[in-house]
C-alpha positions as CSV (number, residue, x, y, z in Angstrom):
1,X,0.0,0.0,0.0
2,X,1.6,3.4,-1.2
3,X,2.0,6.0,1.4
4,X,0.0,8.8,-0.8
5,X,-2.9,7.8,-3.0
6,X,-5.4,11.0,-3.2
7,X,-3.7,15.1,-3.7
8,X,-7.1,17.3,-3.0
9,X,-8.2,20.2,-5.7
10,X,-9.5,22.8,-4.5
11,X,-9.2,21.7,-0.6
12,X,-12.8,19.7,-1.3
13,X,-12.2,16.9,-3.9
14,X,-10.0,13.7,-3.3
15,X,-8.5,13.1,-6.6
16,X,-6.3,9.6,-7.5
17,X,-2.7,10.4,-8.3
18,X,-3.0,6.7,-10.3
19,X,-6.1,7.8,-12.6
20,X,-6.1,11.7,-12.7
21,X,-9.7,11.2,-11.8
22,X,-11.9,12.2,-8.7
23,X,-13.3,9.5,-6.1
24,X,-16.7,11.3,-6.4
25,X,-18.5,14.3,-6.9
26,X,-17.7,17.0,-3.7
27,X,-21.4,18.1,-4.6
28,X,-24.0,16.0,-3.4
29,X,-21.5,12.4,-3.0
30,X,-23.9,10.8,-0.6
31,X,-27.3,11.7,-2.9
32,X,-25.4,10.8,-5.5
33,X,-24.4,7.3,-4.4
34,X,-27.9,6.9,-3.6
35,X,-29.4,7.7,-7.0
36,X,-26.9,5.8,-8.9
37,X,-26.5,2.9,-6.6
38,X,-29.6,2.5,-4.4
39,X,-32.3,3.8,-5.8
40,X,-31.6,2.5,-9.6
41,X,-30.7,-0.7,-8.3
42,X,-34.1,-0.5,-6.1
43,X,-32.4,-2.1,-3.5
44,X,-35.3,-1.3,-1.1
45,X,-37.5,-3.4,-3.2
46,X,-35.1,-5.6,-3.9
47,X,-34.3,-6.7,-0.2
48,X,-37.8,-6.7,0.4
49,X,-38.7,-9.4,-2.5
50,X,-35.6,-11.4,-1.8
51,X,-36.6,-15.0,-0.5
52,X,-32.9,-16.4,0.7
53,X,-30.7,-15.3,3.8
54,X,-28.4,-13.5,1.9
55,X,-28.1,-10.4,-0.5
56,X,-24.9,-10.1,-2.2
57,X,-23.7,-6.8,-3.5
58,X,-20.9,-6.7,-5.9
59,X,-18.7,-3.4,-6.7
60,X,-16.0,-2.5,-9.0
61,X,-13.8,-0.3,-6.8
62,X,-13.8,0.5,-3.5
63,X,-12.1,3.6,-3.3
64,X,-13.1,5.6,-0.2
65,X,-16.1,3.2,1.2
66,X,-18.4,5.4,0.7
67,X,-21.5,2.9,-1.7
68,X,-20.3,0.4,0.7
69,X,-21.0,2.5,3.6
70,X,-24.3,3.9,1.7
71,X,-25.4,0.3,1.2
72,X,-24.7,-1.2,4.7
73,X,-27.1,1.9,5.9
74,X,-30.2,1.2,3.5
75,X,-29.8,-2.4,4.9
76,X,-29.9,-1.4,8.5
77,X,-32.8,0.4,8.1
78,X,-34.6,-2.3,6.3
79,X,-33.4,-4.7,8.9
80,X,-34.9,-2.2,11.3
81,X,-38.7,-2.5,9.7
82,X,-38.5,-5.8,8.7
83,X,-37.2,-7.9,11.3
84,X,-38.7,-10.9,10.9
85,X,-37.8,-10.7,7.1
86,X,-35.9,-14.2,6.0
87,X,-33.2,-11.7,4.4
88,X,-30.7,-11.8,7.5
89,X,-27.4,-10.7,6.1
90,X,-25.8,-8.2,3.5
91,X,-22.2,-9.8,2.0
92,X,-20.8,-6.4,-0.1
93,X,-17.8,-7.9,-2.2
94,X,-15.5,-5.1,-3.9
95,X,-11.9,-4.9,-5.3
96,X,-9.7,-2.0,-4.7
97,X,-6.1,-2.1,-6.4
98,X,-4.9,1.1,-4.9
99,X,-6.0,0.8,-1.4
100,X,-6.2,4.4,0.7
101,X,-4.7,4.3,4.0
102,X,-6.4,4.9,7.1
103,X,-5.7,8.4,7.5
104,X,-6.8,9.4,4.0
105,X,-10.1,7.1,4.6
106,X,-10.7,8.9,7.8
107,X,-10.2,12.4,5.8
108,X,-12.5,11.2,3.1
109,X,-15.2,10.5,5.3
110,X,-14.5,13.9,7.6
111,X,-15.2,15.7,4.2
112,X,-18.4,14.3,2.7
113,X,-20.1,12.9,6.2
114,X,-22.7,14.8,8.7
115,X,-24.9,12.3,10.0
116,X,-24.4,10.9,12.6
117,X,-25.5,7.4,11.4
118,X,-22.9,7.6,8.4
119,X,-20.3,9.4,11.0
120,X,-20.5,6.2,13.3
121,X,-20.5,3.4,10.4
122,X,-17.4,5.5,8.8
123,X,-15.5,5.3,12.2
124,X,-16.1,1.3,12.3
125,X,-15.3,0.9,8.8
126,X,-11.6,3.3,9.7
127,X,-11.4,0.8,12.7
128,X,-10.9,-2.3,10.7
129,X,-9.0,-0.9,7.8
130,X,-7.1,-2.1,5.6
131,X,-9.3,-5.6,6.0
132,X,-9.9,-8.0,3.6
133,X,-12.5,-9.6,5.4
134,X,-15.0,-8.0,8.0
135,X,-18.1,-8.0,9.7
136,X,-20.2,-5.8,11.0
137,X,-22.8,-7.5,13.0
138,X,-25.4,-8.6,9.7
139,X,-23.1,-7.1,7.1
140,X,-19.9,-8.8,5.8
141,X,-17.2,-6.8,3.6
142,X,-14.9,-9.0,1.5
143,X,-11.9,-6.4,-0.3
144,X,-10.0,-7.8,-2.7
145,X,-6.7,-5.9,-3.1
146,X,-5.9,-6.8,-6.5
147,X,-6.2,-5.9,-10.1
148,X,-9.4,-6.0,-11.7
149,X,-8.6,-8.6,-14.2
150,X,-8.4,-11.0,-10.6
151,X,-12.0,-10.0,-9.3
152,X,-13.6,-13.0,-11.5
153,X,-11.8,-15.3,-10.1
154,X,-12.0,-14.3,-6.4
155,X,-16.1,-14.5,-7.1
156,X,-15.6,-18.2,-8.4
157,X,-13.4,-18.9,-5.4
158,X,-15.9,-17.7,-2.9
159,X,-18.7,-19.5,-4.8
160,X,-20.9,-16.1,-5.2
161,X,-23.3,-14.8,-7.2
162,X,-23.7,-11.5,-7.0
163,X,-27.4,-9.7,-7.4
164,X,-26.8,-6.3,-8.0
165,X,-23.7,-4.8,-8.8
166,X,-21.9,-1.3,-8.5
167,X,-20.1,-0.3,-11.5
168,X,-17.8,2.3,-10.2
169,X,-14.7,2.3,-11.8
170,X,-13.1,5.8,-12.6
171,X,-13.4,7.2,-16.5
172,X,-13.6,4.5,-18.7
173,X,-11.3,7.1,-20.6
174,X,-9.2,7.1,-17.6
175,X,-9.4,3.7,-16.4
176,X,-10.3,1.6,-19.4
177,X,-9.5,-2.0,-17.9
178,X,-12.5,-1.6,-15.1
179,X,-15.2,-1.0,-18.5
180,X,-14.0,-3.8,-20.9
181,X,-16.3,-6.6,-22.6
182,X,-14.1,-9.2,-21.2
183,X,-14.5,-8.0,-17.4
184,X,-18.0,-7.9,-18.1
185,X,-18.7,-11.1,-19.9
186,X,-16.7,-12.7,-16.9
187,X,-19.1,-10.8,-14.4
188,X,-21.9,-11.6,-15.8
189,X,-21.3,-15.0,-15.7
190,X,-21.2,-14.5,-11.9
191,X,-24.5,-12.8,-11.8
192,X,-27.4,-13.9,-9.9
193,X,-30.3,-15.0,-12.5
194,X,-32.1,-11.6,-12.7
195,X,-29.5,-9.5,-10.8
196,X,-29.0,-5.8,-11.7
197,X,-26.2,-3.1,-12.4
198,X,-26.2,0.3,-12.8
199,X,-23.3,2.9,-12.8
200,X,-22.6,6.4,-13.5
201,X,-21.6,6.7,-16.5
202,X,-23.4,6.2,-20.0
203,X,-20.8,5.8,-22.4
204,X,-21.8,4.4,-25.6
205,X,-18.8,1.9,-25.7
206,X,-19.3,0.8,-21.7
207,X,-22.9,0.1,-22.9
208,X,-22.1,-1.8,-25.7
209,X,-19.5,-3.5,-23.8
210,X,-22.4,-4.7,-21.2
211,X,-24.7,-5.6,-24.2
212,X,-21.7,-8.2,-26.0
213,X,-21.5,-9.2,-22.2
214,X,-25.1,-10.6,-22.2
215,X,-26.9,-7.5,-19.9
216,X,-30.2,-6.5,-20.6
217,X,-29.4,-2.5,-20.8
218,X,-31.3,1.1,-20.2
219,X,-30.7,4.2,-20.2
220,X,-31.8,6.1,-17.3
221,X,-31.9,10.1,-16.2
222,X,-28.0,10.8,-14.8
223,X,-27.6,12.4,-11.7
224,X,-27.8,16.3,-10.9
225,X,-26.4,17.5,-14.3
226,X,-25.6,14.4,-16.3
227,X,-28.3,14.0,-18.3
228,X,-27.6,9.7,-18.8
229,X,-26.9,6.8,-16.6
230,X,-26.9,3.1,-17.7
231,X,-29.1,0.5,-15.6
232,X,-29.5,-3.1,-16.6
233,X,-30.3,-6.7,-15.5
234,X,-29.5,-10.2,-16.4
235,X,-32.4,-12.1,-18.0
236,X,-31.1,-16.0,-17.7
237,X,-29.8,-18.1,-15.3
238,X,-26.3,-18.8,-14.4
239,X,-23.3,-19.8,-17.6
């Protein structure tokens, strides 16, 4: 793990000194992660329909926790009203070849966190980092420090399918490797039968790339000003 990962523009913005790209919009991160993540994945409804123990949420860079930490509160709160749901526990699987180190987690999180909630699930998350495997009471964080090209292969090893996945790379102009038909084809293959995606960006070759991989894929309204995102879902079962 290198020493310095992020330099900050403009005092407000963690940028990558690997990709010359930002972790996330200083604007609005955590509604952000929300829309793109949460809400186009309907991962409310989602957790509600599910019938096994076990929702697995699958994400292509971890960078500074925050969907993770996003996620792992929308599950606590359904926990919360639905106790006696059979869905018990939420297993969020990411890779992360760059890892930050604690202290520029903990600055990270200073910077975009005000509730209290996030404040307290940030400080946990600091606690146990830099951890390949933890748990947090119902939720379970597996971090694969690695490249991406290893991430299929980690899925096979843990025997998991995933059912809705975070496609967070940085700039597939920026970070090409993270967008490609063969990392797709490979994930899709580890895709729960009708498990979703949806990411940020809405790239004519990343959505082409998704199509060749076997996705089902939409168009949906970006975020804030981008005017597209891409959503999608898998139609059959398991390769």
């Amino acid at each position: 793990m290198k020493t310095n990962n992020i330099v900050w523009f403009d005092s407000t913005t963690p940028m990558s000194i690997h990709f010359n790209d930002v972790y996330f919009n200083s604007e609005g991160a955590i509604a952000e992660t929300r829309y793109v993540f949460i809400e186009a994945n309907k991962l409310n409804e989602r957790f509600l329909a599910h019938t096994q123990s076990i929702f697995t949420i699958g994400e292509t860079g971890f960078g500074s926790g925050l969907n993770f930490i996003i996620a792992w509160q929308q599950f606590a709160l359904f926990r919360q009203q639905n106790p006696d749901h059979p869905l018990k526990q939420l297993q969020f699987i990411s890779i992360e070849k760059y890892p930050l180190q604690k202290t520029e987690l903990a600055l990270i999180h200073q910077a975009i966190f005000d509730d209290q909630q996030l404040i307290n699930l940030a400080k946990q998350l600091e606690k146990q980092w830099p951890c390949q495997y933890c748990q947090f009471g119902n939720v379970i964080l597996n971090v694969v420090f690695g490249d991406i090209s290893q991430f299929a292969d980690h899925l096979i090893c843990f025997n998991l399918l995933v059912n809705a996945w975070f496609f967070d790379g940085f700039s597939p102009d920026k970070n090409p490797d993270m967008w490609s038909t063969d990392l797709f084809t490979k994930l899709y293959q580890r895709t729960a039968s009708k498990g979703t995606f949806s990411t940020f960006t809405a790239a004519g070759q990343v959505r082409r790339n998704l199509i060749n991989a076997g996705f089902n894929v939409q168009k949906f309204k970006g975020y804030g000003k981008k005017r597209e995102m891409l959503v999608g879902y898998k139609n059959s079962s398991p390769k």
